[in-house]
N, C-alpha and C positions, 0 to 999 in steps of 0.2 A: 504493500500500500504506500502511497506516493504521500511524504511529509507537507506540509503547509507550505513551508516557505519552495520546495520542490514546485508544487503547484502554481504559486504565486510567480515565480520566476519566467516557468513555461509559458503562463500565460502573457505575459511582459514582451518575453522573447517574439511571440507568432503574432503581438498586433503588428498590421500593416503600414504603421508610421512610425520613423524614430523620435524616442524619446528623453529628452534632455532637460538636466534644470540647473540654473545660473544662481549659486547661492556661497555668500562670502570667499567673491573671488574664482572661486572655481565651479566648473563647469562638470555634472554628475550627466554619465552618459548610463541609460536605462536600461538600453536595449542591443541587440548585437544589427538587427535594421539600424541604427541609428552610428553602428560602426562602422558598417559598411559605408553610410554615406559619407564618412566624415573620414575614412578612409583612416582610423587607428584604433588598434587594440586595446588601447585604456581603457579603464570605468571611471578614469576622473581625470582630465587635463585642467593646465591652466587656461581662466579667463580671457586672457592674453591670445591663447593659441587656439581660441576658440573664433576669437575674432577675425583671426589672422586666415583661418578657412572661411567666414563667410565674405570678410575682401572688400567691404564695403558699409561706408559709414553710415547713408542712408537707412541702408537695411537695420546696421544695430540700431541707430537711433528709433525704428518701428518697431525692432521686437524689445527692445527695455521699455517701448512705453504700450505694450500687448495690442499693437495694432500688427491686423494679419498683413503679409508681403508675401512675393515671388520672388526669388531668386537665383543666379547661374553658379554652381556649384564647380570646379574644372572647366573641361572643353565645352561638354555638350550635355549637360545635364540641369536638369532642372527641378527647385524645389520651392511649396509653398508653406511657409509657417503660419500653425495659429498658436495660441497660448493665451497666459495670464501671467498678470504683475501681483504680489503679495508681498507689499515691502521690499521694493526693488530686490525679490529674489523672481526671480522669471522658473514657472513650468512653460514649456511647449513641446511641440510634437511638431516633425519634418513630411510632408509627404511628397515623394516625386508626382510630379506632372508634366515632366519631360513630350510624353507623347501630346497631350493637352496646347502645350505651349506649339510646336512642332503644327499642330494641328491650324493654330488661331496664325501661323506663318503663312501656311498655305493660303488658308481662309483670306488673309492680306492679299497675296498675290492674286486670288480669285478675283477680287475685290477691283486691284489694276485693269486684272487686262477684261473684266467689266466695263471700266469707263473707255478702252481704249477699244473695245468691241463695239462701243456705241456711237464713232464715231466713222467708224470702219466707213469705207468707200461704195465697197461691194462684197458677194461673197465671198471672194477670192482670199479679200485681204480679213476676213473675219474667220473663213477656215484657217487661215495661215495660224491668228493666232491661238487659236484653239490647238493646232495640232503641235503647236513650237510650246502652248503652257503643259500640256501632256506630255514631251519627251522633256523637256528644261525642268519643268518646274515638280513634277509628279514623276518622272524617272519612266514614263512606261513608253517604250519604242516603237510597239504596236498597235496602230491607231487606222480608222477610216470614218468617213463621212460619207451616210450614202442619202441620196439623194432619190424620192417621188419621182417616178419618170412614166406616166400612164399609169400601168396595170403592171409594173415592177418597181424594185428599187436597183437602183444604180449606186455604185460606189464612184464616187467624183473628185474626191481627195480620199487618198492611204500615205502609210509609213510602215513598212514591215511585209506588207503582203507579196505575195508571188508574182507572175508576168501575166497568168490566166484571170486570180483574182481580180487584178486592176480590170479586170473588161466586162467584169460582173453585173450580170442585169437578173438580178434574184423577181421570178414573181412572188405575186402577191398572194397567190392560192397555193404557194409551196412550199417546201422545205426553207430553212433557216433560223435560226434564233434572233436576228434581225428583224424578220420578215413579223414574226411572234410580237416583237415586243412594239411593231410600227402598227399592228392590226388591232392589236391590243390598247396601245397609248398608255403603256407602263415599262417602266425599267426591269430588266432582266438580270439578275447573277448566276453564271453555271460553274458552280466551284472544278466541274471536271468535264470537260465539254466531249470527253469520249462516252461520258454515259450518257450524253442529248442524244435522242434520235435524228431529231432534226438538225443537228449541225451539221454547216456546209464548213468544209477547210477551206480558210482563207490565209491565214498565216502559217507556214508550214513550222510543227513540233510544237503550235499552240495548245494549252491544257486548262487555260481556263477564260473566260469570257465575260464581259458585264456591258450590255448595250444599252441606252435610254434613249427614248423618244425622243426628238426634236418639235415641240410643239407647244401653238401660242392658245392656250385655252383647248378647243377641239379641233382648231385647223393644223393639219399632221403635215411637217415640212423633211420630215428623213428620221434618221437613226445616226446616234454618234456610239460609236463602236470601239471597245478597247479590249485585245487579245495580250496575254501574256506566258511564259513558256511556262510555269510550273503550276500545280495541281494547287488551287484554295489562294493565289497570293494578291490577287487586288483588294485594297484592303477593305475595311467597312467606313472610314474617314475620308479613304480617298474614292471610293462610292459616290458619299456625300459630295464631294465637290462634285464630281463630274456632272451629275444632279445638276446643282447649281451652273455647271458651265452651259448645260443644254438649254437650260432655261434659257439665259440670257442668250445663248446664239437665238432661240426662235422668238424672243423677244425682239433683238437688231432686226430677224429675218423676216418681222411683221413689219416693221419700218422701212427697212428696203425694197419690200416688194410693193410696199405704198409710194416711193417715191420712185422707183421703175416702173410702174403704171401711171402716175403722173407725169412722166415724159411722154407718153407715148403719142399723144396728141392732145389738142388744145380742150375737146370736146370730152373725151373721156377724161381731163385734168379735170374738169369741172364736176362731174358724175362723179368722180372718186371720192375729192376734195370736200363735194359735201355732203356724202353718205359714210364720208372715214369715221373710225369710232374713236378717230383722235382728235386733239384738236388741234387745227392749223393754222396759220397766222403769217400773215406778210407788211413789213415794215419797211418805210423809207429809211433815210441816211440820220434823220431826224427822230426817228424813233414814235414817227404817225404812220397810224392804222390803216394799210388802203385794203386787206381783207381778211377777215376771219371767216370759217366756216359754221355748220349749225353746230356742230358738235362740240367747239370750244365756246360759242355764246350760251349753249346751253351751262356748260361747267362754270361761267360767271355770272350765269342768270341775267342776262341783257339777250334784248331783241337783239339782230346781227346790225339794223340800221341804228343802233344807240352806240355801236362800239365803232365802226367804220367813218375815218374824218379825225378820231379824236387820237390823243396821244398817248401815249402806252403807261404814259405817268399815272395816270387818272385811275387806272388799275392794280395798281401796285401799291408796295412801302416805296418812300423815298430813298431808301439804302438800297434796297431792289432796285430803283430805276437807275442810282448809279452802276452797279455790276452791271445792267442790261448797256449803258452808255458802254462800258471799258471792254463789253464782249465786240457789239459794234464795230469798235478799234480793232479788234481782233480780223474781223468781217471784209473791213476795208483790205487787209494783209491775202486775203483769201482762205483763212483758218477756217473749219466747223469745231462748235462745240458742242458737248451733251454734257447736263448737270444741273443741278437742283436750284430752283427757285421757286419764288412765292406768288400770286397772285391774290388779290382781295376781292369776294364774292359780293354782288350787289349788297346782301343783306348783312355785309360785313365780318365775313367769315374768313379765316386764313385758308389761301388752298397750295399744299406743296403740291408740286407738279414737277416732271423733267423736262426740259428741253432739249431739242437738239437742233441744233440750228444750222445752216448753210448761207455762204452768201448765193445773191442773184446778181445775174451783170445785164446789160442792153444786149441789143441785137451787134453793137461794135464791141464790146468787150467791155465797158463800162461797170463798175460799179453800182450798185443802185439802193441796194438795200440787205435785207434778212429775211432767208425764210425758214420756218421752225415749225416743226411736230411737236404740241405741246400734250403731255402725256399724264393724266392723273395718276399721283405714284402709288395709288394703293394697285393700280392694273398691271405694276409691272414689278410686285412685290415676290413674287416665285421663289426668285433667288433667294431674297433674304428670310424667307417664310423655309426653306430647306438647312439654312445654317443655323434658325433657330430648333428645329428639329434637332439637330445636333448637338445646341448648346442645351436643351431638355434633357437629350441623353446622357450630356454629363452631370447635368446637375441628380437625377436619378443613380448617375455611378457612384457620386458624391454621397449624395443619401445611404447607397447602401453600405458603400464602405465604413462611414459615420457609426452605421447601427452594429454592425461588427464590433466596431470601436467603442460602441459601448457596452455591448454586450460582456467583451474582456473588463470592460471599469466596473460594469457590475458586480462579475465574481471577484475581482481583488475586492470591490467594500466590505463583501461579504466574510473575507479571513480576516485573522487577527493579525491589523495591521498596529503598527505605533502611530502615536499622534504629526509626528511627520509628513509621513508614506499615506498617513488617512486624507491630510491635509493636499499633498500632491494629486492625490486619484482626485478629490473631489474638485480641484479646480481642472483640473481635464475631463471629466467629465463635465461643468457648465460649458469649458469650449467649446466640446460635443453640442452640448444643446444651443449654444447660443449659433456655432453653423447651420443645424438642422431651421432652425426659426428665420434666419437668413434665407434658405433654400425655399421654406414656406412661403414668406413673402412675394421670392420673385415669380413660383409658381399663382402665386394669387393675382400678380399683379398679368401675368399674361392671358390667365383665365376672364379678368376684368378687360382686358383691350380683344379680345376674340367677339366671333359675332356671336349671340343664341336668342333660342327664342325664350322669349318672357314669358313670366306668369302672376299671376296675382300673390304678392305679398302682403299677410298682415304684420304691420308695423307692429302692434302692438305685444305681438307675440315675436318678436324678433328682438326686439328691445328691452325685455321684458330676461329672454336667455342669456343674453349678452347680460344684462345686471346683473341675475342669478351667477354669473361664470365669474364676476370679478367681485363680488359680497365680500368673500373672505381675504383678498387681497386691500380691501377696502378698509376693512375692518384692522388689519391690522395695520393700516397706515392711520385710525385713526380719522375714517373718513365716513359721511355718510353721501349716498345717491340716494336721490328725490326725483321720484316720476310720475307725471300726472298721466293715467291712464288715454289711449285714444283708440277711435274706431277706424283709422283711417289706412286705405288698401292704394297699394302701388302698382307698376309693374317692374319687375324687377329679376332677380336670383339669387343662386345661393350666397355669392360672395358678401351682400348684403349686408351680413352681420361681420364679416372683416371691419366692414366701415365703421360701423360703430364700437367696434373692440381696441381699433386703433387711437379713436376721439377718448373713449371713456379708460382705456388702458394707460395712454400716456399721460391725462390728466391725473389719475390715482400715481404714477411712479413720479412726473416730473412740475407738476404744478406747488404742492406741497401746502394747498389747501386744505380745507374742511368740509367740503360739501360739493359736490356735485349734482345741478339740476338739468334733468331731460322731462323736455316737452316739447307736444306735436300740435301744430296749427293748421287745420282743413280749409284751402280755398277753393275755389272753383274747381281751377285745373293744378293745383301743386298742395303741395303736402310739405309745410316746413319744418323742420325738426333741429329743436336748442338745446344746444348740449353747452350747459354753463359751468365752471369753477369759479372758487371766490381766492385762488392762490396768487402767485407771485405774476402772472402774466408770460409774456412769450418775450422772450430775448429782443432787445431792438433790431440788433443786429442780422439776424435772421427771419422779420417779420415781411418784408417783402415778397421773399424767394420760399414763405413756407410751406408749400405745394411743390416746391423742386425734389428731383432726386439729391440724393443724399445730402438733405441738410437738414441738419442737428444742432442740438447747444454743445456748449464744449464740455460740460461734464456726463451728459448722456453716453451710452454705452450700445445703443442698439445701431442699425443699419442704416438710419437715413430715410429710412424706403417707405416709410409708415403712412404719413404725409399726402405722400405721391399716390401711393395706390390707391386712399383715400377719394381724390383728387378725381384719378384714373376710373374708379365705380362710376363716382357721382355723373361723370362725362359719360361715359358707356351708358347712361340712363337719359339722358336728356337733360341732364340738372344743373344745377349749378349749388357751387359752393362758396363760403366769404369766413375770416375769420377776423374777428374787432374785439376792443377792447370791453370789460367789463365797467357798469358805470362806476364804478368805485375802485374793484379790484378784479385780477383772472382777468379770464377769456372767454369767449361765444364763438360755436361755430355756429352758424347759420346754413341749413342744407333745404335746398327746395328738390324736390322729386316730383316728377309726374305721376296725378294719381291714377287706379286704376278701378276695378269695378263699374260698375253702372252710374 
């Protein structure tokens, strides 16, 4: 039978993070994970040489004051600390996230040749970069693009494939793993493409396979295609981009095959121009209107004869219409740009949108003006709706790693530790929690910015569990919550009660009142709801911006995110939000809601 401290050890030893604490002077190395990183066999070095491995001031100055960091360990490694300060002795725990990092690299370079895809010419120069970010950037050799041709698909750019492949005209009612995932309009992975029936050889001693769709919504433009020699090795990260890459080529390829039928004659420029589900836009030298289509009057809610005549100023911020001036400049040079700006909607709404813009010249070669695809950017969000998949998946790997890790803090509380070793576990384990309630957060706050369908919420039973949940938090801060009951029905979801756990939770930790008062006011069409304290009020300093992400007081300890997500409900419902001073003392939030029921 295995002794205690036997126990205790093992378990130490097999958590997945190393473990270190900074305590008079020297530096107590926990675990043999943590020797490994740190590349030496002691269980106790100097402070000194503790610093001297992590190399960087910044960094210690974040972990002596227990804010979490990233850091480059050696060549090519990489770790991120979290921990706790307890009288400037420091616990924390190391975890590699070397591939993570490695990953948000790529994700960068996606990123690039993104912008530089949307500026692209034609296909030519938009496959190039496609096929130059898959061998450069992703390591993978064997690549093709095949191309819609009737009632096949053609391969139209390769890199790897044979003298036959390149002449490939796969139908569309045959064999292929291609042909599969073009029919389909879904990505494919065949970890060993000799056990496909369907696979056509196209890279000779190819063994594995992952194709995706090339396509804008449902109109299907080809298949981007990536072979590579061994059994299982395109990864699941580099998946993901390619994901991301196809997107964006059939995004460009919805743009360019808009402005190649725009050439093609004066009469079909017009038929295109104003049935495009984009919006188009043509500007003098001057930065005046001579034509928009229906489909961008519609995005600013103006007749087309209210915007045509007038200046581009008139729809904008004035910090927008100087970048729109300095692109211009650009115009004159013969440059196209694509890239984000703003427009202001009749009824005074912000609208991000991309542009991309080209100059125009005369029939002599003249210069004249600007012509632009202006694109509402939630239509061309693909890409970044697949990276956030991705960053879901880590925050989920995070999670569960987390629970493991506590699992082990579990069973150490559970032995007879000394008041020390009790003291160490327990502050690694709040680290524990206080990551997991981090992770909580940003999942809540994306759950809040998603579309769904509503349903009738009763307030008063939502507010009601939210008090129930913080009573005894309440209580022992020496506080009481005052609610006047209400009958009044929203439309809403579940997040709902985040909103008010975050008003009524940070007033009980960071107000340092007496009392907190909630109550609901029924109007016609809204439902306001006052969440009062009578404590110290809100920071000057942060009273402007207190709806941004991560802003906090300086003595707060949580994420920043509280706030915002807040913020991010109320908006997801139609509402609005305001936070003001109390007549005397504290704060009021002010929340109006659209009601629901009859």
């Amino acid at each position: 039978m295995m002794e205690m401290s036997d126990i205790i050890h093992e378990c130490v030893e097999n958590l997945p993070a190393g473990l270190f604490a900074i305590k008079g002077g020297e530096v107590l190395i926990l675990n043999e994970y943590m020797q490994k990183l740190i590349g030496s066999s002691e269980k106790k070095i100097p402070e000194e040489e503790f610093w001297k491995f992590v190399g960087n001031s910044e960094v210690k100055e974040k972990i002596m004051n227990g804010r979490s960091t990233r850091f480059k360990i050696g060549k090519d490694k990489w770790v991120e600390y979290r921990g706790e300060i307890n009288n400037r002795n420091v616990f924390g725990c190391l975890v590699e996230v070397t591939s993570h990092v490695l990953f948000d690299k790529k994700m960068s370079a996606v990123e690039r040749v993104s912008r530089e895809m949307k500026v692209a010419a034609n296909r030519d120069e938009l496959y190039s970069l496609a096929m130059d970010f898959t061998k450069d950037i992703l390591g993978y050799k064997n690549c093709a693009i095949l191309e819609r041709e009737g009632n096949h698909l053609k391969v139209v750019r390769e890199r790897g494939y044979d003298g036959k492949a390149r002449l490939l005209k796969i139908p569309l009612d045959g064999k292929g793993i291609t042909v599969h995932v073009f029919n389909k309009n879904e990505a494919r992975y065949v970890p060993d493409v000799l056990e496909a029936e369907e696979y056509i050889e196209g890279v000779p001693g190819a063994r594995c396979e992952y194709a995706v769709p090339v396509s804008f919504k449902e109109e299907k433009y080809g298949v981007f295609d990536v072979q590579n020699d061994e059994i299982d090795s395109i990864t699941y990260s580099d998946r993901i981009l390619f994901n991301t890459l196809a997107s964006e080529m059939a995004t460009v390829l919805k743009g360019l095959q808009t402005l190649e039928k725009l050439r093609e004659s004066e009469s079909n420029y017009r038929i295109l121009v104003e049935t495009a589900k984009e919006g188009i836009i043509k500007l003098d030298m001057e930065e005046n209107i001579l034509f928009v289509n229906q489909s961008l009057s519609e995005l600013l809610g103006y007749k087309t004869e209210e915007i045509i005549g007038k200046n581009l100023r008139e729809f904008t911020t004035e910090e927008q219409f100087k970048i729109f001036e300095e692109k211009t400049e650009r115009r004159k040079k013969g440059l196209k740009d694509s890239y984000e700006a703003i427009f202001i909607h009749k009824n005074g709404k912000i609208l991000n949108v991309i542009i991309s813009a080209a100059p125009f010249y005369s029939p002599a070669g003249k210069f004249e003006g600007t012509f632009a695809i202006v694109t509402d950017i939630t239509r061309i969000k693909e890409a970044e709706e697949k990276a956030e998949f991705y960053h879901s998946l880590l925050r989920h790997d995070i999670g569960n790693k987390n629970q493991i890790i506590m699992g082990y803090l579990e069973l150490l509380m559970e032995t007879r530790l000394d008041e020390e070793q009790q003291e160490l576990v327990e502050m690694a384990y709040k680290a524990i929690i206080s990551s997991n309630e981090l992770i909580k957060k940003v999942k809540e706050m994306q759950i809040a910015t998603e579309e769904h369908e509503y349903s009738q919420i009763n307030l008063d039973k939502e507010i009601r569990r939210t008090i129930d949940e913080f009573s005894n938090e309440a209580e022992k801060k020496g506080m009481k919550i005052h609610y006047q009951p209400t009958e009044s029905i929203i439309e809403g979801n579940e997040v709902i009660r985040e909103m008010f756990a975050n008003i009524i939770g940070n007033a009980i930790v960071h107000s340092g009142g007496k009392n907190i008062y909630v109550k609901v006011k029924n109007g016609r069409k809204y439902a306001t709801i006052l969440i009062e304290d009578d404590g110290k009020g809100i920071p000057k300093y942060i009273k402007d911006r207190i709806f941004g992400k991560k802003v906090k007081s300086k003595e707060s300890k949580g994420s920043g995110l509280g706030l915002y997500l807040v913020k991010t409900i109320v908006d997801s419902y139609g509402g609005e939000i305001r936070m003001k001073e109390g007549k005397e003392k504290g704060t009021i939030f002010e929340i109006k809601l659209p009601r629901g029921g009859k």
